[in-house]
C-alpha positions as a Python dict, from the first residue, in 0.01 Angstrom:
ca = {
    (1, 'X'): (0, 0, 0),
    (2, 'X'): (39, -33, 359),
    (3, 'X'): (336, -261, 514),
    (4, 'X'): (64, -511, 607),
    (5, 'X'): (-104, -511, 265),
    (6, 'X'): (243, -594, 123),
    (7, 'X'): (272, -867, 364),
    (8, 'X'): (-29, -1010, 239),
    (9, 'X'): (57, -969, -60),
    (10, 'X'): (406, -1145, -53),
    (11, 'X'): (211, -1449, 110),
    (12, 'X'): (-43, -1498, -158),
    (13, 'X'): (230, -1505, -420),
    (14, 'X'): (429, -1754, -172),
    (15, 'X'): (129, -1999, -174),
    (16, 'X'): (50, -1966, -537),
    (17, 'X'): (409, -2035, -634),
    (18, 'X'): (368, -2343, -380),
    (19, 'X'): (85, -2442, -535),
    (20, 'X'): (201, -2437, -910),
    (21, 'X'): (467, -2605, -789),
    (22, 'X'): (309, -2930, -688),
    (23, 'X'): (52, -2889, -930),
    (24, 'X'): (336, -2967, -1205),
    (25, 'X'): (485, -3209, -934),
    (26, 'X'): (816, -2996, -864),
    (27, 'X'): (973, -3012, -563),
    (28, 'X'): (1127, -2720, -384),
    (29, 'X'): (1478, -2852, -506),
    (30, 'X'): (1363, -2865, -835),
    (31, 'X'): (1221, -2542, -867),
    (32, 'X'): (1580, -2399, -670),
    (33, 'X'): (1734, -2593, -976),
    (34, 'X'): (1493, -2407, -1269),
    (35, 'X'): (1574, -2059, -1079),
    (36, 'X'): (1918, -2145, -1028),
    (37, 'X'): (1852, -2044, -656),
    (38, 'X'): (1901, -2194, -297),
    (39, 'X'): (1612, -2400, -189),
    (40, 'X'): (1632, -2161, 63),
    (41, 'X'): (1524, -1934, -128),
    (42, 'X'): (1233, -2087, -281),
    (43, 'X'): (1147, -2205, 121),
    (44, 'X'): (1161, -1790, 156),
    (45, 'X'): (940, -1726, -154),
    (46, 'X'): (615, -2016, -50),
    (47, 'X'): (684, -1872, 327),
    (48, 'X'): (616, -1497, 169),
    (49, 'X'): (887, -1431, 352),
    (50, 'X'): (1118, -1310, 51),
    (51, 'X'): (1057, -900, -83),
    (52, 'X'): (1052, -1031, -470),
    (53, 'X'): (1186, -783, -728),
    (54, 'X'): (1013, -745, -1067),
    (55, 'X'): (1279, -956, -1213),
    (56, 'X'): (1210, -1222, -967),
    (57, 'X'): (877, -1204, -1037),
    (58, 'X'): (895, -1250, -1430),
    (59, 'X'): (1188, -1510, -1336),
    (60, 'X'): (927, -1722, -1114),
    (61, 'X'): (625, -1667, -1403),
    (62, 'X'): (890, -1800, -1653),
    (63, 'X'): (998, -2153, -1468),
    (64, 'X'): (630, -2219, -1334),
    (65, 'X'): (526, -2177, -1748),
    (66, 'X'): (392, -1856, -1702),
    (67, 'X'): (124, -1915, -1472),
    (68, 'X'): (205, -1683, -1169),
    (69, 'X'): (-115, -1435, -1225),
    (70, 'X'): (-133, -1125, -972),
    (71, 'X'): (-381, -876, -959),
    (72, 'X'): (-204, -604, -801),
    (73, 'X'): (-391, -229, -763),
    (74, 'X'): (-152, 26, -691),
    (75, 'X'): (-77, 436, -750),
    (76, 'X'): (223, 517, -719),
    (77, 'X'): (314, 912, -707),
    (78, 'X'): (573, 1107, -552),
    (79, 'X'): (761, 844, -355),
    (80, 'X'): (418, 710, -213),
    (81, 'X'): (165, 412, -284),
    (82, 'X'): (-155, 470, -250),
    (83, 'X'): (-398, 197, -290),
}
């Protein structure tokens, strides 16, 4: 996966975590307070600005009620990613 591809990638997640989150009427400060994270933070995550670990990722799925969905296609061999 190419360094733009991630990009994308890390802004799609952004706006569907943005999304969710008014969808269940959350603000930012909220959803800072259900990850126990600076809003900051969660302004970093919606601006895709924020290289999310696994962890953060099942974190996120977990406070928004497990709706964060990715479809992610990815090979992974020798210290590359191919798409």
């Amino acid at each position: 996966m190419s360094e733009s591809n991630t990009d994308d990638l890390l802004r799609e997640i952004g706006r569907r975590v943005a999304s969710i989150r008014r969808e269940r009427g959350w603000t930012q400060d909220r959803l800072a307070t259900e990850l126990a994270v600076s809003v900051k933070y969660v302004q970093r995550i919606e601006g895709g600005r924020e290289n999310l670990t696994v962890r953060s990722l099942v974190k996120l799925a977990d406070a928004l009620g497990g709706q964060l969905q990715l479809d992610i296609e990815t090979n992974v061999t020798a210290g590359s990613v191919q798409p």
